[in-house]
C-alpha positions as CSV (number, residue, x, y, z in Angstrom):
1,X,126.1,151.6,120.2
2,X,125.8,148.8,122.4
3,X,127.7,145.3,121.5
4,X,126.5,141.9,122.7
5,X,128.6,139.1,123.5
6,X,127.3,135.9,122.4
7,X,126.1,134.8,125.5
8,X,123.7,137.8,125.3
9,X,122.8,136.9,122.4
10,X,122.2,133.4,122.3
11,X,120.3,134.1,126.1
12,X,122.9,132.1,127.3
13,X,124.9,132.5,130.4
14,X,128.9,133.3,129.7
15,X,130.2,130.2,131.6
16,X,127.8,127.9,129.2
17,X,129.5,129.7,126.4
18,X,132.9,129.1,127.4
19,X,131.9,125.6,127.7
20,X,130.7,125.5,124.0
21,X,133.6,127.3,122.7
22,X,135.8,124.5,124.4
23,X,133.5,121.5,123.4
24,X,134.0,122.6,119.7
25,X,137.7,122.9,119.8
26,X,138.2,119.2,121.7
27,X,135.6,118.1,118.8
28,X,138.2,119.7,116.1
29,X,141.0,118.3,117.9
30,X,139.8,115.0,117.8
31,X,138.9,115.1,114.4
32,X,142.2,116.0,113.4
33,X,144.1,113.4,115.0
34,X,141.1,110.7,113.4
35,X,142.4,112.1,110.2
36,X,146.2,111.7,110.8
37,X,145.9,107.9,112.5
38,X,143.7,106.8,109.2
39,X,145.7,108.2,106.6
40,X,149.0,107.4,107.9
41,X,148.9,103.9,107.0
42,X,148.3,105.0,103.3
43,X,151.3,107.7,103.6
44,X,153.6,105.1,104.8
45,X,152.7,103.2,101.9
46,X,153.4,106.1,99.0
47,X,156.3,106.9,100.7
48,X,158.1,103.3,100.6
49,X,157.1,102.8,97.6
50,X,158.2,105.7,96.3
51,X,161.4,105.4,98.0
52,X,163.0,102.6,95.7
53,X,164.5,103.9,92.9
54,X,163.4,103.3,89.0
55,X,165.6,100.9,86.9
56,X,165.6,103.4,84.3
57,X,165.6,107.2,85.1
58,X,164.9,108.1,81.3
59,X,167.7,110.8,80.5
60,X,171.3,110.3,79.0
61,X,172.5,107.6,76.6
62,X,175.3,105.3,76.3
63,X,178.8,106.9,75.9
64,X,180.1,106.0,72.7
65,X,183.5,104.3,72.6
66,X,184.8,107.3,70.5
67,X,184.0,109.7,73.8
68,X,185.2,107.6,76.2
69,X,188.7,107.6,74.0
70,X,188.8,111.7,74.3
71,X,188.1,111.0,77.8
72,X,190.4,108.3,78.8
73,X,194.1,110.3,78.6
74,X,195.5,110.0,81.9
75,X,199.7,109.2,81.4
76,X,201.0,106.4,84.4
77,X,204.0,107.2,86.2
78,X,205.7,104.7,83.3
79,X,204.4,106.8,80.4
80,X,201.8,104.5,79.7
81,X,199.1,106.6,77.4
82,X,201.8,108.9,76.2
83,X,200.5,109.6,72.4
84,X,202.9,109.8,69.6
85,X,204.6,113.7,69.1
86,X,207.7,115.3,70.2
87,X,208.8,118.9,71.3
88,X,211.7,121.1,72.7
89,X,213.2,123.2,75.3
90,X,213.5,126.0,72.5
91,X,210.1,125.4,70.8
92,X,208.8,125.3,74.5
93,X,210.2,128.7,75.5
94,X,208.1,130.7,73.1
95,X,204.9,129.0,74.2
96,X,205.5,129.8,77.5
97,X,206.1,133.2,77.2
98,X,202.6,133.8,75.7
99,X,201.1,131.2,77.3
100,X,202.4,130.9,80.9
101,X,204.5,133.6,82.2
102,X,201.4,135.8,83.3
103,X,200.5,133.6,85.8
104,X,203.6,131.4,86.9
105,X,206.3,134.5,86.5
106,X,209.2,135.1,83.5
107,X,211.3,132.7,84.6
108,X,209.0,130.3,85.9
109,X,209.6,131.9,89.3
110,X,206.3,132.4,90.6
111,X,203.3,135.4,90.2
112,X,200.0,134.4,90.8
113,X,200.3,130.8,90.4
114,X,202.7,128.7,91.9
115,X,206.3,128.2,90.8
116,X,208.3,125.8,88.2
117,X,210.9,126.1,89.0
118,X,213.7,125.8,91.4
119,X,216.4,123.3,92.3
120,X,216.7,124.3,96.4
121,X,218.1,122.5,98.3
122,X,220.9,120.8,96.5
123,X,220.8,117.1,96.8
124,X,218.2,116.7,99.9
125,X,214.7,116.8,100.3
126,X,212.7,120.3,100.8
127,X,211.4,118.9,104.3
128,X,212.9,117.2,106.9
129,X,215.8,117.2,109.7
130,X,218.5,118.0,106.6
131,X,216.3,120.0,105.1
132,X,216.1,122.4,108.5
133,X,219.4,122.7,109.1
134,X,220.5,123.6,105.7
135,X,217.7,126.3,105.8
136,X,218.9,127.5,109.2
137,X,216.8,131.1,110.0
138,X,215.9,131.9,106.2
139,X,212.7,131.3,104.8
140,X,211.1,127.9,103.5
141,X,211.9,127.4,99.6
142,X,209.1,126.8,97.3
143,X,208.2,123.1,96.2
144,X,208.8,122.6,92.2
145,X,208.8,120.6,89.6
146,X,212.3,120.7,90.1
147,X,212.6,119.8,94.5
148,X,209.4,118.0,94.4
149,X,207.9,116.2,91.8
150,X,208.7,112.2,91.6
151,X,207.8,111.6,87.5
152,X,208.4,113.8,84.6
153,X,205.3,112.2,82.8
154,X,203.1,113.9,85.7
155,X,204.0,116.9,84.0
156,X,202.8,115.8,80.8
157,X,199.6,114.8,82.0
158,X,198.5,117.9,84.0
159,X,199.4,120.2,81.4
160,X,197.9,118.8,78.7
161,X,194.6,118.2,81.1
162,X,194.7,121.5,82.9
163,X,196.8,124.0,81.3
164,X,196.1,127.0,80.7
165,X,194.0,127.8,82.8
166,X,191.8,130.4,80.1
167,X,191.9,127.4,77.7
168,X,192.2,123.4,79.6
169,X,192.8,121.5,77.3
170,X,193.4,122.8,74.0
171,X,197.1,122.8,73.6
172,X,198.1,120.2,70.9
173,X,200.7,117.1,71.7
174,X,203.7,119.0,70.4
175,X,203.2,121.8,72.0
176,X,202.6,120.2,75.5
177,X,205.8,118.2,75.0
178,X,207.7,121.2,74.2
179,X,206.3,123.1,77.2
180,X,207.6,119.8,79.0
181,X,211.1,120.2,78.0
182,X,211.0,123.6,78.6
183,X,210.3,123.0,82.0
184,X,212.6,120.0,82.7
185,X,215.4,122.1,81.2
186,X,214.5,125.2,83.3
187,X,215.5,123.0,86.4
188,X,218.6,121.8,84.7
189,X,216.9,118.2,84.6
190,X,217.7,117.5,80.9
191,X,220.3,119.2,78.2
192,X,218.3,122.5,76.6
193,X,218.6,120.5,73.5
194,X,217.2,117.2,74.3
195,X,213.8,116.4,72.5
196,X,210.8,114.8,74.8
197,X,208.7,112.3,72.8
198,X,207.0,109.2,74.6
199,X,210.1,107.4,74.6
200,X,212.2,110.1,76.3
201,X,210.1,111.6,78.6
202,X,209.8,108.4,80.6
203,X,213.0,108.0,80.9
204,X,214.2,111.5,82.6
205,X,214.9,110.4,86.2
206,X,213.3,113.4,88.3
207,X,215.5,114.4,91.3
208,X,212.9,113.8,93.7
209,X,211.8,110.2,92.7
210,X,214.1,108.8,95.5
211,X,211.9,110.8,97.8
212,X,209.0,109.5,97.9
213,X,208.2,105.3,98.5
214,X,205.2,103.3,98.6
215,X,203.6,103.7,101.6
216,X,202.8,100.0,102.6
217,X,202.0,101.1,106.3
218,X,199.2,98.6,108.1
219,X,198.3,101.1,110.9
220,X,200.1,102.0,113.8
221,X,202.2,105.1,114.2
222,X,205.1,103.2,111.8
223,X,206.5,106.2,109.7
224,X,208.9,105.4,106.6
């Protein structure tokens, strides 16, 4: 079987060929960028217009004011947005046994999660020039409620927001109050018998509070 090239075909010689083959690519080429430089213009178009943003984008609705109350339960340093309830160190400790020892240990010492307590070092900061001597060669202490955090109603708040972790949110007033005092007590903060309400609870004076200050720095390497 004998196969013809074009050239032989068409009776042409193969240099005229390559010459056509060439002519009708440049012709493609050229038709191509034609196309592009024309409908550019009109692309450019589409695409700022369609680049600013609808006043309405047609989904959601307004939040009624009664969501925006369940919402809205954050708790200030002062114990502004405390709500009205009470609890105890004793009601406390049975609600932490089923409800947080898994994760944060018996004794509030630690397992998976993070600790609750512990009152080292006695008096100072856990950080800082006092802080290394007094811990010489042994290992760093843990930061708690008890060495570390500034407000009591910071406990309040993230417990009732976060805690537990299989269930956020669903622990009524009382009983976050009374996992509150539990706490507090636990770190020999307040009396075992002393009840936290929204009164109280503002009031305990955390031993770290001194601790930390404003930091009104304008720049600079100033360090308070």
């Amino acid at each position: 079987m004998t196969v013809m090239r074009e050239s032989q075909i068409l009776g042409l010689p193969g240099q005229l060929t390559t010459s056509l083959q060439m002519n009708r690519v440049m012709t493609l080429v050229v038709t191509l960028v034609m196309t592009l430089v024309v409908a550019s213009p009109a692309m450019a178009q589409r695409a700022s217009t369609s680049a600013a943003p609808p006043d309405r984008f047609g989904f959601g609705e307004p939040a009624p004011h009664t969501l925006i109350e369940d919402l809205d339960i954050d708790v200030g340093p002062d114990g502004t947005g405390l709500p009205e309830g009470e609890g105890t160190a004793q009601a406390g400790a049975a609600l932490y046994r089923r409800l947080c020892a898994s994760c944060h240990g018996p004794e509030g010492e630690g397992a998976t999660a993070n600790p609750l307590v512990g009152t080292d070092p006695p008096g100072i900061p856990p950080f800082g020039p006092e802080y290394e001597a007094w811990r010489g060669s042994s290992r760093d202490v843990p930061l708690t409620v008890g060495n570390y955090w500034p407000f009591a109603t910071t406990l309040f708040d993230y417990i009732r927001r976060a805690m537990p972790t299989s269930a956020p949110g669903s622990l009524q007033t009382d009983e976050v109050f009374s996992l509150v005092a539990w706490v507090l007590a636990e770190n020999d903060i307040i009396p075992s018998d002393t009840e936290m309400n929204a009164e109280t609870l503002p009031q305990v004076r955390m031993p770290a509070r001194s601790w930390f200050v404003p930091d009104d720095r304008r720049g600079g390497p100033e360090v308070r």
